[in-house]
N, C-alpha and C positions, 0 to 999 in steps of 0.2 A: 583780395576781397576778404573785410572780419564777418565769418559767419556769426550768425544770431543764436543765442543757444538758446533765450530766455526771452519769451515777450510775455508783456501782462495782457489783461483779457481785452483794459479798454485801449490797446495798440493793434487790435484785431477786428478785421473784420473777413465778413462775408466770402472776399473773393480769394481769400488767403489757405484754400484748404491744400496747397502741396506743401506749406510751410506751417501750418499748426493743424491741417489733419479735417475731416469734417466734423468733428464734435468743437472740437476749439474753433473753426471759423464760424459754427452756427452759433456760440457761447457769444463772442467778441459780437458777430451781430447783432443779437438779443441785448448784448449790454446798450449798444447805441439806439435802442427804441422808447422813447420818453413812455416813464410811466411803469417801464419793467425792470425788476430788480434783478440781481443776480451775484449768486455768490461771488465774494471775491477771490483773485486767482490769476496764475498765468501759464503759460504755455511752455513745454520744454520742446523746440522744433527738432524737425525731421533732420535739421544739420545736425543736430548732436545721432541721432539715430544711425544717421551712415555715417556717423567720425566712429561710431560702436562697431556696427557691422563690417567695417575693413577690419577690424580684429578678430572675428569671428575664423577660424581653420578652414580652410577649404570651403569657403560659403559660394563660389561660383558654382562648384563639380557641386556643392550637393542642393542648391536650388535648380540647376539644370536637372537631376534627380528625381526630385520632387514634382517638377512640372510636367512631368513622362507618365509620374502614377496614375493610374485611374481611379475616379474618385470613388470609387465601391471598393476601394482596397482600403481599408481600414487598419490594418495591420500593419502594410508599406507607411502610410502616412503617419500611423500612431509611432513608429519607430523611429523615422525620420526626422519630424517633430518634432518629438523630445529630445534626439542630439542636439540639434539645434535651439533649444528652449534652453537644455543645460550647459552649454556651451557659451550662451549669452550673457545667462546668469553668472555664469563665472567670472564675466571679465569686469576689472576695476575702473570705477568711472577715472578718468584721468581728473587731474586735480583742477583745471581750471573749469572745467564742465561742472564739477561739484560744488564748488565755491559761487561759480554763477546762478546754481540751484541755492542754492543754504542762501546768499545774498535777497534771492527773492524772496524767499521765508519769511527772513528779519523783516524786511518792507510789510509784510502779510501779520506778523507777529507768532514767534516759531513756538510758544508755548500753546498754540489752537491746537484742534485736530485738522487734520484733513482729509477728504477725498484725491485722491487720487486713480485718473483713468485713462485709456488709453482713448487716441484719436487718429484711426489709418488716416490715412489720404482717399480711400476707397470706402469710407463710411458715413451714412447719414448725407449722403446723396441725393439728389432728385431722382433717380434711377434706379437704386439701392442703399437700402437702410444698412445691413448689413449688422441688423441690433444683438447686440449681446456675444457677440463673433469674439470680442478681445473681452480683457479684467477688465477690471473696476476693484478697488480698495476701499473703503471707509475708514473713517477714524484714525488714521496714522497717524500717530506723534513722536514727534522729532526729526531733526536734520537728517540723521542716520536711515532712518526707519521711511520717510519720504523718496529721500535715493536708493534703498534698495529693493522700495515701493515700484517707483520710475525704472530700473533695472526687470523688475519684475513683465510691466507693461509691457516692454522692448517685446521681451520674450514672447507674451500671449499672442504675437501677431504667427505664430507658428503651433498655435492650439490644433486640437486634430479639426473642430468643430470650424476656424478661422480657414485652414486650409484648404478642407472639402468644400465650402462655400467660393473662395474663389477657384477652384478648380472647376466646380460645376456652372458656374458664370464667364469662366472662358476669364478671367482675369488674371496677366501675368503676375507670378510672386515679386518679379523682380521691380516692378513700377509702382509698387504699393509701399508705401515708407509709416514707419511710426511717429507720431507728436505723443504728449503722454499731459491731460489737464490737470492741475493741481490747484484744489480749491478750499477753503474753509468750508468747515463743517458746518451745517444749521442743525440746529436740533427742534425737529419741527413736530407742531402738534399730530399735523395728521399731513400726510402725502398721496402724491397717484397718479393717475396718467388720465392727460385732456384730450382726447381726439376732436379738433373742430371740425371734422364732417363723419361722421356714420362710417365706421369700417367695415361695417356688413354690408349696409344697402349702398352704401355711396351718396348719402344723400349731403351736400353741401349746408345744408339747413339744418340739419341737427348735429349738433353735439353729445358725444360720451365722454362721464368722467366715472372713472374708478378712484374709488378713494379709500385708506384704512387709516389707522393712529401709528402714530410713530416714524420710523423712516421709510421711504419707498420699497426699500428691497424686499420686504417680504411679499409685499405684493408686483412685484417686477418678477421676481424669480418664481410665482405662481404658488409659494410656501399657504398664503392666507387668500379668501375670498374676501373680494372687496365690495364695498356696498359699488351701485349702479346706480348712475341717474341719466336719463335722457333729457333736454331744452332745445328748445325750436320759439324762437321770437320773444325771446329772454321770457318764458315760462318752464317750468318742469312738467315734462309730459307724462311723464316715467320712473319708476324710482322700486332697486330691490335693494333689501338692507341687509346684509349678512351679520354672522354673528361671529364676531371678530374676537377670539378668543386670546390670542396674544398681538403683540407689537415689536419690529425691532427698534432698540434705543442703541446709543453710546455708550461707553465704561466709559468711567475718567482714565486707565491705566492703557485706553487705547483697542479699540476694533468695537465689536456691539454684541451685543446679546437679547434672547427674547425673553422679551418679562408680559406675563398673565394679564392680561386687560380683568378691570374690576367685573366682575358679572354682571353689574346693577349698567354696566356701560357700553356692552360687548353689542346688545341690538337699537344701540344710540346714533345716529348718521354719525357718519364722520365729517362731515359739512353740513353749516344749516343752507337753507336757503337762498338766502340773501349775499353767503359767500358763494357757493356755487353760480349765482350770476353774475358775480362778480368777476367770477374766473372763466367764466366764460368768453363777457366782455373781453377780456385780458387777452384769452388764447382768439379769441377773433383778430384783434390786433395785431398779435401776432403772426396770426396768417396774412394778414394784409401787408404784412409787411415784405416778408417772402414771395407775394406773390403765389402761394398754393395752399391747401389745407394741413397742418403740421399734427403730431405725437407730437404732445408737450407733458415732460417730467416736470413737476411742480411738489411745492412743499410750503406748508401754513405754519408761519412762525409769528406770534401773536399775534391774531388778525389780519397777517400782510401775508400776502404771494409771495416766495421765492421761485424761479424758473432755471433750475438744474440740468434741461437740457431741451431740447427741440429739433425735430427732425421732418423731413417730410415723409407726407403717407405715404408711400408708393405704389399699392397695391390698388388704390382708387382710378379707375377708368375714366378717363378726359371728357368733358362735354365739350359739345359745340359750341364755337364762339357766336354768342347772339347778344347785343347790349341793349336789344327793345326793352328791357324791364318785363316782357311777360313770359307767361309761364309758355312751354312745349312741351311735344311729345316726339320722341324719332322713335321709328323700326330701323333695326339692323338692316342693312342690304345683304350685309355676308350671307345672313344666313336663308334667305331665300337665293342666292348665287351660288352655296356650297362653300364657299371659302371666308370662311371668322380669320383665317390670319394677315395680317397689317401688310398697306400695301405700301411701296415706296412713294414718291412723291408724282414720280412721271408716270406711272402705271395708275392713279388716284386720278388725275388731271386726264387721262384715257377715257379712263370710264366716265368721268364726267362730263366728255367731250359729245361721248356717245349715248348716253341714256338724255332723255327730253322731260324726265323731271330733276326738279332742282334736287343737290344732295347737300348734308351737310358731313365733317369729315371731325373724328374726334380718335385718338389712339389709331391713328393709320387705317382706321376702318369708315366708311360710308352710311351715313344715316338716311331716311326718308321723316321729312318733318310731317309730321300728319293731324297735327293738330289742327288744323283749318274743317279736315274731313272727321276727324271725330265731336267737332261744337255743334254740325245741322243734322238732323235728324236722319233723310235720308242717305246721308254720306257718311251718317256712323255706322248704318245698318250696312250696309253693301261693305264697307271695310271687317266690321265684325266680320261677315259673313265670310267674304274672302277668306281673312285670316284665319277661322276655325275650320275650312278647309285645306288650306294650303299648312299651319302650321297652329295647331289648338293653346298652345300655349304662348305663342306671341297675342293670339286674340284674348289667354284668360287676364294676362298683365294688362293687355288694353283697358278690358274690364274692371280689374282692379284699379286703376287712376282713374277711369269714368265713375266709377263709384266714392270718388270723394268727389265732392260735388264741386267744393272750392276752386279746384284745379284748371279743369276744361271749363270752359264759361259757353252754356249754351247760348245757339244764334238760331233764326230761322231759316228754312231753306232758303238755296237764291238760285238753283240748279238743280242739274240729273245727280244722282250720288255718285260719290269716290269710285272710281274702275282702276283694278290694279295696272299695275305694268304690264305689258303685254297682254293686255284685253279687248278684244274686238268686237264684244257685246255678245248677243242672239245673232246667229247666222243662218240664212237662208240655205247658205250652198249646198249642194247634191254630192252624194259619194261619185265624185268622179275623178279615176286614179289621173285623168289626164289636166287637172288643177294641179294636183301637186308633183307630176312631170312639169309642167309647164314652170312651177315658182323655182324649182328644184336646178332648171336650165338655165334660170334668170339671174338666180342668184351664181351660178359657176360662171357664168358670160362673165358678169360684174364682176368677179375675182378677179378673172384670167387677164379682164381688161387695167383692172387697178396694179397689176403683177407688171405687168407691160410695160403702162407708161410711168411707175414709180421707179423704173431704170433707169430715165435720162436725165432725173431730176437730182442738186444739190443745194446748198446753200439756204438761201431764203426761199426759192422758187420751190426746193422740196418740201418745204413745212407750211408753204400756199397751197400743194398740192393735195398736202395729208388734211389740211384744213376742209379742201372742197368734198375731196371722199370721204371725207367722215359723217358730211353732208346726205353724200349717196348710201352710206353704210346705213345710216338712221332711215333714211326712206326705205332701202332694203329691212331692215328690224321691224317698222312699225307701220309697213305698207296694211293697209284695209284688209287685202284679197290673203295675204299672209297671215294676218290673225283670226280672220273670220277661220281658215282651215285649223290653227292650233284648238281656236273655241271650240270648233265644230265638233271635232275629236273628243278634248276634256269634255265638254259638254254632254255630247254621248252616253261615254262610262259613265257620267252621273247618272245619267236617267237611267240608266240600263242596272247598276247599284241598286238604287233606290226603288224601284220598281220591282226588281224582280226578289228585293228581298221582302218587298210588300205580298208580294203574289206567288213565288217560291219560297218564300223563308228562309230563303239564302243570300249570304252576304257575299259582298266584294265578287260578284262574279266576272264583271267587266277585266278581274286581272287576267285571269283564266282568256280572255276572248282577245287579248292583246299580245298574246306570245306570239313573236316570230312573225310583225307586220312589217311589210314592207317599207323601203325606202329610212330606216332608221337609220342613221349615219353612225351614231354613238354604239349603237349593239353590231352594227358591222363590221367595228374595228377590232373588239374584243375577238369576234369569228375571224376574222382576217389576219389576227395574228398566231390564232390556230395555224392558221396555212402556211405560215412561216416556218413552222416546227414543221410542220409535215415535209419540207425542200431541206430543213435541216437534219432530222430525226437518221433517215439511210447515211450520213456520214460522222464515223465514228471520229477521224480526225476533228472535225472541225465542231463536233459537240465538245470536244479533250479543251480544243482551243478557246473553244465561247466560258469554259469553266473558270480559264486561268486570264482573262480580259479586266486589265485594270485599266479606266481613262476613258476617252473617246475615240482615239486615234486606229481602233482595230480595222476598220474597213477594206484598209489597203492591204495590210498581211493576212483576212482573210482570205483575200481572193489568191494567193499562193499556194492554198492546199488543197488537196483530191475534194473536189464538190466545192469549194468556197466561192470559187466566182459564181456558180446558182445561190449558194446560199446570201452573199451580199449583195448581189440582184435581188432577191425575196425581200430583205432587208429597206433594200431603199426606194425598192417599190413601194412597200407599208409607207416609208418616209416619206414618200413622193405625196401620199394621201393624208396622211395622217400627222406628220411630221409636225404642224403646227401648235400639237397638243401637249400639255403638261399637266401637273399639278399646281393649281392657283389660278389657270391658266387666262381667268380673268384680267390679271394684271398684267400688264405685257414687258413687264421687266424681268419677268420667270423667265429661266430655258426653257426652250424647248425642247421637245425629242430629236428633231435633225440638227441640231446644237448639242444635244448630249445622248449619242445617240447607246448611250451603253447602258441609260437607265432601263431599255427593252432590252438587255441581255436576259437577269436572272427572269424576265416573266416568259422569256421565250425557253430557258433553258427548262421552266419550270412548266410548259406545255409541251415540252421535248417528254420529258420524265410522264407525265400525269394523264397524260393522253395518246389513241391511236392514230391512224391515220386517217385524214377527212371529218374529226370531230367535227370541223366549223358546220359541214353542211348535215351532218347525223344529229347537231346541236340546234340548226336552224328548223330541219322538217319535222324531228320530234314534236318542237313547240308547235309551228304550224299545223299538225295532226292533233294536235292534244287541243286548239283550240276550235279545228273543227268540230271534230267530236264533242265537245263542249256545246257549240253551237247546235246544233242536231241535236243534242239532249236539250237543251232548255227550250227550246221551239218545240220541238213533244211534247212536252213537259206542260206547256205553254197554250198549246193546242185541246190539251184534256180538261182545261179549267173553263168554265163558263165565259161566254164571249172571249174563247179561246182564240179564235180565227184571228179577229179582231187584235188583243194583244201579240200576238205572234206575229203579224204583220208588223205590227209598230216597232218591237225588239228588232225582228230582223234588219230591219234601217237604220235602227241604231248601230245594231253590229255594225252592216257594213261602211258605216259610219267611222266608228273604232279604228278599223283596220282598214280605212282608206286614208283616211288621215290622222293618226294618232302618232304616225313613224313619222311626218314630217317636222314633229316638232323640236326635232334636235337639230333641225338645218341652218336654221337662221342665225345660232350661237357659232355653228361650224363653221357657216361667214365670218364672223365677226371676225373669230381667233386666227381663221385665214390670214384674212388683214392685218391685224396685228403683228405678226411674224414678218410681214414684207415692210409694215412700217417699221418695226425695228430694225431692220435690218440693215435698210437707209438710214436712220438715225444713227446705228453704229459704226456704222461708214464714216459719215461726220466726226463724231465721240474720236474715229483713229485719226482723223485728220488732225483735230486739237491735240489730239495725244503727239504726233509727231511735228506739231508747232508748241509745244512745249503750254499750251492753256490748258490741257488737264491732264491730272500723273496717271489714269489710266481710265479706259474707255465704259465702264459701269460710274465714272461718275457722273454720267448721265441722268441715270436712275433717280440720282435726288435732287433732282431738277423738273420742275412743272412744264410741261408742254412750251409755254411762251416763254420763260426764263431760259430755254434752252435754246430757243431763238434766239433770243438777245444774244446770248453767250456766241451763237454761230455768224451772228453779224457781228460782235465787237472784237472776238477773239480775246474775252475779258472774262475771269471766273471769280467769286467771292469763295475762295478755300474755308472760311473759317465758317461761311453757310453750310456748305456741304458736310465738311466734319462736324456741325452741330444735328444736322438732319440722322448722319450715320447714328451718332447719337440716342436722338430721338427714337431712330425706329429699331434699332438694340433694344430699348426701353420697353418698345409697344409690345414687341414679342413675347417678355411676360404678362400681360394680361387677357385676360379673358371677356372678347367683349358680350357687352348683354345684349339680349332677344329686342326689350325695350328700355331707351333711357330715358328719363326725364332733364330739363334744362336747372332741377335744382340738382344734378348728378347720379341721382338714383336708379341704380335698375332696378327693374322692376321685374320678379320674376314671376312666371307664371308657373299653375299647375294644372292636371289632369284631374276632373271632377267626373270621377268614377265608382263605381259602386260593385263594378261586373268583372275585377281584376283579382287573383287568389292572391291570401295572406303571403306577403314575401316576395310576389312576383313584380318586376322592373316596369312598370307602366309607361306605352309610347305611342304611336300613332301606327294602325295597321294601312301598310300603301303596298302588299301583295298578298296575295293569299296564300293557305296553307300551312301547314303545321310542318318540324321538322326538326330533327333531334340530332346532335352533335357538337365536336371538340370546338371550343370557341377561341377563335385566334383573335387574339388584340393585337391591331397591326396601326403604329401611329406613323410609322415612313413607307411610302410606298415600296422604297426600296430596298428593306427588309423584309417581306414582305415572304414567309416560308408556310406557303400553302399546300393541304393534299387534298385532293377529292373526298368529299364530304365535311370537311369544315366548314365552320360558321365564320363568317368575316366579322368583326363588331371594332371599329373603330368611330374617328369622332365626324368624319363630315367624309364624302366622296365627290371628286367632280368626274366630266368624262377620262381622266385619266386612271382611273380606277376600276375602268369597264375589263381591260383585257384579266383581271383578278374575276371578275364574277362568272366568268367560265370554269373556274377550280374550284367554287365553293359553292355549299349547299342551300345558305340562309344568309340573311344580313342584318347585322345592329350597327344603326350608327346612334350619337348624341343628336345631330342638327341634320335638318330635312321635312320637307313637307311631301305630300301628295303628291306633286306635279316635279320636283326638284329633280335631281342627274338619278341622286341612287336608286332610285321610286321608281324611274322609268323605268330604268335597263333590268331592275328587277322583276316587274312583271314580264319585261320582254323576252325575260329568261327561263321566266316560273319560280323563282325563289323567292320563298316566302320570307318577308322583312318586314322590320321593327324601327319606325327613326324617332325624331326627337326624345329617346332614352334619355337623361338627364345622367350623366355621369357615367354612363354604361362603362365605358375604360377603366374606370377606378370601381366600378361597383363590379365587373365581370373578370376575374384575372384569367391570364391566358392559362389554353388548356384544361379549363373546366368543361364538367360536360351542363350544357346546354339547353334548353326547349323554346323556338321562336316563334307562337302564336301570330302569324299575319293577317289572318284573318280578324283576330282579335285584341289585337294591338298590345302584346307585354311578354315578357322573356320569365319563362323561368327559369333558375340556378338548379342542376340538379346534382351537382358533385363539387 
């Protein structure tokens, strides 16, 4: 076979980026799009790049090397690096490699300048841009000076800046190859960069272009401010005009320089009007053509566009596919479930098997379209209202898109207003603890029965079975008698809130009266894994051992050491209960705990250390006492104010209200997850069967597979590999993004804020969902598993589910980013008495670990105080 060393742009296209790199296959596309111009130019392939690199010294030993660094080693890489830079650069192109270059020249006319740039295989990606990672050259002239240009290129793929990016993206050195573009120069009046959709907002509909005089680079490399223009529906919405005091041009003798823009021209646009929509049009097209919104490098040489490169955004967060033509509105589901990170495909199709409103699914996260409930009046109000309870800031973004008038197109009522998820209206029921004994029994019956008969099930007949439980699961979730009790409770603490801060002048007292209520499934586990340490704590062996526990596999050799067979009895007890629970745990392609059961190593070890003996239950009646006592006080309290009798009577029903039903509200989920774990577990069954009939290479390829797709798959014995591997793909991709609170269907999030006036100059403003004040070292913990806590810290990460409860027995206070009122963290923290802070907006990055601290729960904001 004759490798290619040399292709021109227009023998290139799109699909071609392991052989001309991503910049060269998106160049070669652009060139085949009528209408767009493009330097001309051609591509030196990745075959010349590895006929180089076999000559490189030792390039196996010192990329295996390199890929060992860790990327905060600056030093290791800046060392390594440059061997290998200098080492490249030293080697001499072989002569027919060069002649095939100088050959393309002539074709191009070798008396031009040129750019010449580099093009991984790993850059300008749908997934990763990977901008500015390699060189770039301008104005090169001559044969000589182009080749040792392209020489130059090779090298850059081992910059410290190239390295550490794929090191931290998990991308091997060795799969990543060089192409290297070489183009004629434009020498353009004015250049800059098009973004066809909004890189801030997301918004699909509008457009930003930067623009300044002269060549791109000074505005690329951030050297000049460039003028700004916003357009939305071929108008300029927007426009700031810098004052452009130089420009880079060309030498004739080769590279560029900056020359003074005239004064009289320096606060002149660098585009009129009429070209800026022009170029808009253009870079429209060009997204149309890709198929997504692109970073387009452009440059105006007399009156005409040239398109120097094009990339796609990456950093833009997916919308929902909808082709009505009208506008929408989604809420996040993550962040009223605790979990913003992307879910696979068969954990996606779970959820949506089990929730009974419709979702839509955009970056592996779940939306709720709400726009039908925010057009009639009373289903805007009762949505408002929800949301500025549960989460203030999804309701301010609401408000903000309700306030452009255009958007939502009011309708009249035609019904009762929007009722969130899980709402079972006004409830009648009475504090009686034996309603939620009675739901409590009903919903374990139902497990134990679904646990049973999902044993004799396989084939098609088990995912007929999962189909009908899922049935009963949603009757269990959204039974009448079950939400009237959750209402009942929430419902309660409002009144009790609102009231008594009308009539005591105190806030948030209801958190106070919910510590340490019965029947909490989620705050029992965190206690119950106190108890664990307490069986492990008397055996100093088997503490030595649980230290040095890498993997899953410990259970069996603990039970060979003095106390280990009690202690992995404690253990699988917990597992027996608890076992179904993880982080994410929504999605049911997460491990679990009794699948990985080493992740309770370090929090058990870390209640070995932090705590005495019986903390669980010295932690359960503290709260219990502190809320009676509470209780007692405000019925006093209550008693001395005018038609005292009267008010004191009404509180105390409410309390017992609180604390008869306020614990049951973590049950319903604790089914769910139940199930889940036994439905997987028969899926994974299946997954090994394929695996050892040779349809799939391993049993998590399940995971990117939709409920019914996997069906198929279980009746034909037939898999689409190349689906799967694009899914992996895909949800690689979601994981950096960040999704938003509210999206619109033009792509916009929409963020909200805190409209406060009662928060101190400097302090982090969030939502108060426990009361109390309380001061200490603040741990930023983003993996659970990392996770080095001591009594009295503050916990402040970015979302909590119930996997995170056995951590809020070691700490004193809580920030998270995402959470409302009602959500996992909110609960277990009044359950516990620590005063917490949620929807923080960036709290991880605005709070570094180990600062000291102050968490206002009461009053909803964190101050910094070290």
């Amino acid at each position: 076979m004759i490798e290619q060393y040399v292709l021109g742009l227009d023998e290139v296209d799109g699909a071609q980026v392991a052989v001309v790199g991503g910049k060269g296959a998106q160049l070669g596309g652009l060139s085949r799009i009528a209408g767009v111009r493009v330097p001309a130019g051609f591509c030196v392939t990745t075959a010349a790049f590895r006929r180089i690199m076999r000559e490189v010294p030792s390039i196996d030993d010192r990329l295996d090397r390199l890929s060992r660094l860790d990327p905060e080693d600056r030093a290791g890489i800046g060392a390594l690096g440059a061997e290998l830079r200098r080492d490249i650069e030293r080697i001499i192109v072989p002569d027919d490699l060069g002649t095939a270059i100088v050959r393309a020249l002539a074709r191009l006319g070798e008396d031009a300048g040129y750019a010449v740039r580099s093009s991984a295989t790993a850059e300008d990606l749908p997934t990763a841009s990977f901008a500015g990672q390699q060189d770039t050259y301008l104005n090169v002239l001559g044969p000589d000076a182009v080749l040792r240009h392209v020489v130059r290129c090779w090298a850059s793929l081992f910059t410290d800046r190239a390295v550490t990016y794929r090191q931290r993206n998990g991308i091997d050195h060795r799969k990543v190859l060089m192409a290297v573009v070489v183009q004629r120069m434009v020498l353009p009046q004015a250049a800059g960069v098009l973004f066809t959709a909004d890189p801030v907002s997301g918004n699909r509909k509008v457009a930003t272009v930067d623009a300044s005089f002269g060549l791109g680079e000074a505005l690329v490399s951030g050297r000049v401010n460039p003028d700004v223009f916003r357009v939305r529906d071929d108008e300029v919405v927007a426009r700031t005009i810098a004052s452009k005091r130089f420009a880079i041009e060309a030498l004739p003798e080769g590279g560029t320089r900056d020359v003074p823009v005239d004064p009289e021209r320096r606060e002149r646009p660098a585009l009129t009007d009429p070209q800026l929509l022009r170029l808009v049009r253009l870079g429209r097209r060009i997204a149309e053509h890709f198929g997504r919104p692109q970073d387009i490098e452009w440059c105006l040489v007399d009156d005409d566009f040239q398109i120097v490169q094009s990339r796609p955004i990456t950093t833009l967060f997916p919308v929902p596919a909808v082709d009505d033509g009208e506008n929408h509105v989604y809420v996040s589901v993550g962040h009223q479930q605790m979990m913003t990170d992307p879910m696979k495909p068969l954990g996606l199709s779970f959820w949506q098997m089990t929730t009974p409103r419709p979702m839509a699914e955009a970056g592996g996260r779940l939306f709720v379209d709400v726009t039908r409930a925010l057009a009639a009046p009373t289903s805007r109000a009762s949505i408002l209202e929800a949301m500025d309870r549960s989460d203030p800031l999804i309701r301010d973004a609401l408000q903000t898109v309700l306030e452009r008038a255009d958007f939502v197109r009011s309708v009249p009522d035609e019904g009762p207003g929007w009722a969130p998820m899980g709402s079972g209206g006004s409830s009648p029921v009475e504090a009686d603890p034996a309603v939620v004994t009675e739901l409590i029994e009903r919903g374990r019956a139902s497990v134990a029965a679904a646990r049973r008969d999902i044993r004799s099930r396989s084939g098609s007949a088990l995912f007929d079975f999962v189909r009908a439980d899922i049935e009963e699961l949603r009757r269990l979730l959204f039974d009448q008698r079950s939400l009237q009790v959750i209402m009942a409770g929430m419902e309660a603490a409002w009144w009790l809130n609102d009231r008594l801060q009308e009539w005591l002048g105190e806030k948030n007292v209801a958190d106070t009266l919910s510590q340490s209520v019965p029947h909490n499934v989620t705050a029992e586990m965190g206690l119950a894994l106190l108890d664990v340490a307490d069986v492990i704590r008397p055996h100093p062996e088997v503490v030595a051992f649980l230290h040095d526990v890498e993997g899953d596999g410990f259970l069996d050799e603990l039970a060979k050491l003095q106390g280990g067979p009690e202690a992995r009895d404690a253990i699988l007890s917990f597992l027996d209960r608890y076992g179904m629970r993880c982080v994410g745990e929504i999605d049911i392609t997460r491990p679990r705990w009794s699948e990985r059961p080493g992740t309770l190593v370090p929090l058990i070890l870390g209640n070995v250390r932090n705590f005495g003996p019986g903390a669980g239950r010295q932690r359960f009646e503290q709260g219990r006492q502190e809320a009676e006592q509470k209780e007692r006080e405000v019925l006093e309290r209550l008693r001395a104010l005018p038609d005292g009798a009267r008010k004191a009577d009404e509180a105390k029903r409410m309390i017992d209200r609180v604390r008869t039903f306020s614990g049951y509200r973590e049950y319903p989920k604790y089914g769910m997850v139940s199930r889940y774990l036994d439905y997987k577990q028969a899926l994974l069954a299946e997954a090994d069967r394929l695996v050892r009939s040779g349809v799939l290479r391993n049993r998590e390829d399940i995971f990117y597979l939709r409920f019914e797709e996997l069906h198929e798959v279980v009746r034909t014995n037939r898999v689409d590999h190349r689906l799967l591997d694009a899914r992996r793909e895909e949800f690689d991709s979601y994981r950096a993004l960040t999704p938003p609170r509210v999206l619109t269907s033009d792509g916009e999030a929409v963020a909200g804020a805190y409209r406060r006036d009662d928060v101190p100059t400097g302090a982090l403003t969030g939502l108060p969902v426990s009361a109390g004040t309380v001061e200490g070292r603040a741990r930023v913990v983003l993996d659970l598993a990392e996770a080095d806590l001591e009594p009295g810290d503050i916990l402040v990460t970015t979302h909590t589910d119930p996997s995170w409860t056995p951590l809020f027995v070691a700490v004193s206070g809580l920030v998270t980013e995402v959470g409302g009122l009602m959500t996992h963290g909110a609960v277990i923290a009044r359950e516990y008495g620590l005063p917490a802070v949620v929807g923080v907006l960036d709290a991880t990055r605005q709070i570094s670990d180990g600062q000291r601290i102050r968490v206002h729960g009461t009053d909803g904001y964190v101050e910094i105080l070290s």
